[in-house]
C-alpha positions as CSV (number, residue, x, y, z in Angstrom):
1,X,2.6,19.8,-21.9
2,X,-0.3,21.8,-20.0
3,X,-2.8,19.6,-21.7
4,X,-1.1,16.4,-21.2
5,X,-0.6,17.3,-17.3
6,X,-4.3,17.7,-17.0
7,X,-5.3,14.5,-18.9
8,X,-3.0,12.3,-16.7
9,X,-4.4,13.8,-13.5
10,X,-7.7,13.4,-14.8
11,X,-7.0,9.9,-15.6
12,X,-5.9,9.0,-11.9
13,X,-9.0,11.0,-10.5
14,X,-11.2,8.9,-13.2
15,X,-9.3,5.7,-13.0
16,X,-7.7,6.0,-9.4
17,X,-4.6,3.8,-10.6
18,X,-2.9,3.7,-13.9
19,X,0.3,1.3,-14.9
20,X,3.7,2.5,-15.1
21,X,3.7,1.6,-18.4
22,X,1.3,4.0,-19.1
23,X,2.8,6.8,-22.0
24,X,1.8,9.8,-19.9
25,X,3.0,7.9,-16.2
26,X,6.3,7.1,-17.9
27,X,6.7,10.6,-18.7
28,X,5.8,11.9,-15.3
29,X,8.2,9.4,-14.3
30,X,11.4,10.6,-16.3
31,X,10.2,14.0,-17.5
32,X,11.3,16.6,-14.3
33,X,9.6,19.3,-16.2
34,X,6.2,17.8,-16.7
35,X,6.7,16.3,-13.4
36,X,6.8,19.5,-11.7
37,X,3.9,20.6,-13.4
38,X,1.7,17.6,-12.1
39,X,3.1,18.3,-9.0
40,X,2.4,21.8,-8.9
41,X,-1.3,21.5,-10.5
42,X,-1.8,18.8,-7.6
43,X,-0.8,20.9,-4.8
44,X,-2.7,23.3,-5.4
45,X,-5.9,20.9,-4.7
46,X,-4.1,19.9,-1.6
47,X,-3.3,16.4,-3.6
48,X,-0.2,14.6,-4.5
49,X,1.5,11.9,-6.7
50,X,2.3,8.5,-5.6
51,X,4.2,6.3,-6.4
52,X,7.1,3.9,-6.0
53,X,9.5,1.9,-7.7
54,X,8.3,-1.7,-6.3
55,X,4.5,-0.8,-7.5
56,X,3.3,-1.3,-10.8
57,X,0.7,1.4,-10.9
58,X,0.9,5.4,-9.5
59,X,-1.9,7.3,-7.7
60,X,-3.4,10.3,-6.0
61,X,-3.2,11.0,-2.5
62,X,-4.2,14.0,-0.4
63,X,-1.3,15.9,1.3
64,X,-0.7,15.7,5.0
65,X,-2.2,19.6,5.4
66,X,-4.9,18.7,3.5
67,X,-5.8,16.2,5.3
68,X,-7.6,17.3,8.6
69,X,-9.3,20.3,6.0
70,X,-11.2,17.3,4.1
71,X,-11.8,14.5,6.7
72,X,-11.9,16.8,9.8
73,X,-15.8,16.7,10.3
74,X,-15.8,12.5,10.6
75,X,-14.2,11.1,14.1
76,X,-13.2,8.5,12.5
77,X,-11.3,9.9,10.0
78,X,-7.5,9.7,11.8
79,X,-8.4,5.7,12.0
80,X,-8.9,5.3,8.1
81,X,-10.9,6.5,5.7
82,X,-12.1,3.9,3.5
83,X,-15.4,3.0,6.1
84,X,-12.8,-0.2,7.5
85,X,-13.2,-0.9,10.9
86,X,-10.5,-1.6,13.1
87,X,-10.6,-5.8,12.0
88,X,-10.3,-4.5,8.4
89,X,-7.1,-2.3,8.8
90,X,-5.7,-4.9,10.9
91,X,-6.0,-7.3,7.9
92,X,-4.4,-4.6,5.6
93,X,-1.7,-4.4,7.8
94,X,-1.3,-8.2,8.0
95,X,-1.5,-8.8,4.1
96,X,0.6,-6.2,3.2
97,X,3.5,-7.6,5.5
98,X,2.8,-11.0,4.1
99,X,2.7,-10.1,0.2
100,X,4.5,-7.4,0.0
101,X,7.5,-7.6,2.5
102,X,8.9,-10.7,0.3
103,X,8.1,-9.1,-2.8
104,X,10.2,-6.5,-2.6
105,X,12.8,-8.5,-0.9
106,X,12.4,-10.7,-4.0
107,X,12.5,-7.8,-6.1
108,X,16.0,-6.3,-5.0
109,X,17.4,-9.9,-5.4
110,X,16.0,-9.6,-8.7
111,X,14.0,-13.1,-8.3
112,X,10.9,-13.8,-10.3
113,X,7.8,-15.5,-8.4
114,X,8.7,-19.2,-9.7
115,X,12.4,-18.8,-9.4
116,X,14.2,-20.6,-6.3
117,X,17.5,-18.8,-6.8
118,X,18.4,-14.8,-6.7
119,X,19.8,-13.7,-10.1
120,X,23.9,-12.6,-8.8
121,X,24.3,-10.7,-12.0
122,X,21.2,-9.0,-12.1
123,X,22.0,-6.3,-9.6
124,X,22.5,-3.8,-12.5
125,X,19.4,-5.0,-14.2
126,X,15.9,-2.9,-13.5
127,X,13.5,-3.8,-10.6
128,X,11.4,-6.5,-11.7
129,X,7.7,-5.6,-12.2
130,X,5.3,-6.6,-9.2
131,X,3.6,-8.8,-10.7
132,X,6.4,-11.3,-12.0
133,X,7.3,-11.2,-8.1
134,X,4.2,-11.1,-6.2
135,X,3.1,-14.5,-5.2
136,X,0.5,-13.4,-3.0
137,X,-0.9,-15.6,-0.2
138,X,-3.8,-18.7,0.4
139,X,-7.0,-17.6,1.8
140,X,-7.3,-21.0,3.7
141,X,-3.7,-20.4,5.4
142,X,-4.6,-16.5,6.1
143,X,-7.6,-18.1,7.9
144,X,-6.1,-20.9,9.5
145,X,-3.4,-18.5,10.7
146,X,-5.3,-15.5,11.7
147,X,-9.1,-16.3,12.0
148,X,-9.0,-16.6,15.8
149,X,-7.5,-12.7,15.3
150,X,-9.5,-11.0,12.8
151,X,-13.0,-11.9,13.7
152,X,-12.9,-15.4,12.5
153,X,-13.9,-16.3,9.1
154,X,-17.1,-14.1,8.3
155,X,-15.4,-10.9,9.9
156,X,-13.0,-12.1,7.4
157,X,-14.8,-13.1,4.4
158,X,-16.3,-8.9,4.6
159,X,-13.2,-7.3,5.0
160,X,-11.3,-9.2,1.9
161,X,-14.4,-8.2,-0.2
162,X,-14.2,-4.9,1.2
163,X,-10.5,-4.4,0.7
164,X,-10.9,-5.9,-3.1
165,X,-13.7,-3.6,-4.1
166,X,-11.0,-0.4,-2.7
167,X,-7.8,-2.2,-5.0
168,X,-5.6,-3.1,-2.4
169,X,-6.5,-7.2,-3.2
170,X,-7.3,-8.9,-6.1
171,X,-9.0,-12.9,-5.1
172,X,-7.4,-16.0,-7.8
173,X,-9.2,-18.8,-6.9
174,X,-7.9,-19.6,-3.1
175,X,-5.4,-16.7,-3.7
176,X,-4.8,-13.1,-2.4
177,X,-3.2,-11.4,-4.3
178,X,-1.6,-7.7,-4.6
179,X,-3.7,-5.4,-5.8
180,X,-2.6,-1.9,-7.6
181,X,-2.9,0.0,-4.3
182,X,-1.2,-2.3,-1.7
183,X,2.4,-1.7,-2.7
184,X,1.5,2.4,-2.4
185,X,0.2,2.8,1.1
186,X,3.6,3.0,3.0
187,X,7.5,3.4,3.4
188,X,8.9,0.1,3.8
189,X,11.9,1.9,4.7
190,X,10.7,4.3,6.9
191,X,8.1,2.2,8.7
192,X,9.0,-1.5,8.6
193,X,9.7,-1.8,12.1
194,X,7.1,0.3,13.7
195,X,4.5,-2.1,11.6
196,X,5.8,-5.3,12.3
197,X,7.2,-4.9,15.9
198,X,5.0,-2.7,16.7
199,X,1.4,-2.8,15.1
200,X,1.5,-6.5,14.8
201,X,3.3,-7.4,17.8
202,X,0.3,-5.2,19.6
203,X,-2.4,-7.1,17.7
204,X,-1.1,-10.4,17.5
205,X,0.9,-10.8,20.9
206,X,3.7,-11.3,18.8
207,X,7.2,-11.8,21.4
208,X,9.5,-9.2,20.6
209,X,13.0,-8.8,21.8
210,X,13.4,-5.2,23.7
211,X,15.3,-2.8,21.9
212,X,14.8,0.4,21.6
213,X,13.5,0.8,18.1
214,X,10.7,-2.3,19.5
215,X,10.1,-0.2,22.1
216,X,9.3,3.1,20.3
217,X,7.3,1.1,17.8
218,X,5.4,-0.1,20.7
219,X,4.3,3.0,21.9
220,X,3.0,4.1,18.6
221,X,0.9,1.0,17.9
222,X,-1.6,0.3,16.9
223,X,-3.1,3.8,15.9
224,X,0.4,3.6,13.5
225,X,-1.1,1.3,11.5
226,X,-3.9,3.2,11.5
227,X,-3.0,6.3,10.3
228,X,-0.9,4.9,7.6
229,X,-3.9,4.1,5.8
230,X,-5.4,7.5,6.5
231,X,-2.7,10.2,5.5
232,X,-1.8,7.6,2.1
233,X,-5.9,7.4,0.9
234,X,-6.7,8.2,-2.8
235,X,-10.0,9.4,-2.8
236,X,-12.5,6.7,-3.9
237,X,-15.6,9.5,-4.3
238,X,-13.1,11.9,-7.2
């Protein structure tokens, strides 16, 4: 068990994603025991497991404490630290609503990506895996739609090549589309409303109506956005 422990978190450090179909990710995903142990060896790096169950890979992350202890000597660090300036998070933030929002929404209704109707007896079944549910988005539409917003279209063009080369995007042909680490950046749950109504809204002049959750989401945005990215990096230089 020791030595299988230490060859999957070598793998993730080496690879930065592996599949859930992976043997050893399977086992860290049933296994309690040899969970505990990745966990254990991880936290003592100041490092942690990711994943969850609408993602097709796992990966590493630092821990909140660590944090501040690794990035503290950059100023930018608190904004993101993947080198993305403010344009480039702003797109993350805007593709990850687009692509993965109705994935997962597609997901629970256990729907594939070509399907028009939600399977009723398939609540019992397994999540579907990402990528028979991710459909992903057109570049020309992302343009047409938010250009004007993101720096127009060479601003653009840099920070989709940018965001492939980390794994949060993969490019089809006129398609973006999910890559392994855009489904493990945040809590849907957690966060939904402080990203949509409240980092997007702030970017994008989006109208919202004024309730209080809008309101508190305002408040926080857009640095929320910001430090999402931050606290959930894997580190690229492992």
């Amino acid at each position: 068990m020791t030595e299988d422990a230490q060859i999957l978190i070598a793998r993730l450090l080496a690879h930065q994603t592996l599949r859930r179909e992976d043997k050893l990710v399977k086992r860290a995903l049933s296994d309690e025991i040899f969970r505990s142990d990745i966990d254990t060896r991880l936290k003592a790096c100041g490092m942690k497991f990711v994943d969850n169950v609408y993602a097709d890979h796992v990966t590493l992350a630092l821990t909140r404490d660590s944090e501040s202890k690794v990035f503290g000597t950059k100023d930018t660090w608190q904004n993101n630290n993947f080198g993305l300036a403010r344009d480039g998070v702003a797109l993350l933030v805007v593709l990850w609503s687009l692509i993965i929002l109705p994935k997962r929404e597609r997901q629970e209704a256990h729907q594939m990506a070509q399907e028009d109707q939600n399977d009723m007896f398939g609540k019992e079944k397994p999540l579907p895996r990402a990528e028979d549910t991710s459909i992903g988005i057109s570049y020309r539409t992302l343009l047409a739609d938010f250009g004007e917003k993101l720096g127009k279209k060479t601003r653009m063009d840099m920070n989709l090549g940018q965001l492939s080369r980390l794994g949060f995007i993969e490019r089809k042909m006129d398609l973006i589309m999910e890559g392994p680490l855009l489904d493990l950046l945040m809590d849907t749950d957690a966060l939904k409303d402080r990203i949509i109504n409240g980092a997007l809204s702030d970017i994008f002049h989006i109208p919202m109506p004024r309730t209080p959750a809008v309101i508190e989401a305002e408040r926080l945005a857009p640095e929320e956005a910001e430090r999402l990215v931050a606290e959930s990096d894997v580190s690229k230089n492992e």
